[in-house]
C-alpha positions, 0 to 999 in steps of 0.5 A: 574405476579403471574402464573395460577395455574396448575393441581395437578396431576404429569407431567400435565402443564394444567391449573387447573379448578376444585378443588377436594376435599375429606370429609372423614368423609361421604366418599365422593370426591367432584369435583366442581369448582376452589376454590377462594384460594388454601387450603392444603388438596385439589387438582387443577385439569384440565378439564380433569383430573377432568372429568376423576376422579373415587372415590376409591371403596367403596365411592361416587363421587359428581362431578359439573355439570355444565362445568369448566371454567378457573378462572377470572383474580385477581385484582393482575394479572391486577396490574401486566399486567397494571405493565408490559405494563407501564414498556414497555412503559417507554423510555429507557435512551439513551446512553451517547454520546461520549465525544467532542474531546479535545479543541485546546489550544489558545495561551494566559494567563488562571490564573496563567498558559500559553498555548503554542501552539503545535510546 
């Protein structure tokens, strides 16, 4: 199963609910919700690293007003999920059960060989 994506910022293991992005043509941050895909010039962010967000001097932050949820799940995380729980159920084979001890030979003629008994 594809794993949630996590903030961009070092060392945190939080799920990221916010994307950052900076326009640098206006000077300007953008922190509004999860974008649908990951884009190379944008950042993941937590809630609260995306709430705690400042702009660097001299230019304008624009941040979502609205409060960051965590994305819903992708059609891939549910064919995975519905993956898992289908190998989960599946029966394991058993283990082979031991060979029968070897047959007591009977006296008598088999093709061309003869049987003696054990003395």
């Amino acid at each position: 199963m594809r794993s949630p994506r996590r903030c961009s910022r070092n060392g945190c293991p939080r799920q990221a609910v916010a994307t950052l992005t900076y326009v640098y043509a206006e000077s300007t941050a953008v922190v509004g919700p999860l974008a649908a895909h990951q884009e190379p010039h944008t950042y993941d962010l937590c809630e609260p690293h995306a709430l705690s967000l400042t702009a660097p001097r001299g230019w304008e932050l624009v941040r979502y007003d609205g409060e960051f949820e965590p994305p819903p799940p992708t059609t891939d995380d549910l064919v995975a999920l519905a993956e898992a729980v289908r190998e989960a159920a599946r029966p394991h084979p058993r283990a082979p059960e031991p060979p029968d001890p070897a047959p007591t030979p009977t006296p008598g003629r088999r093709g061309h060989l003869r049987v003696i008994p054990p003395a």
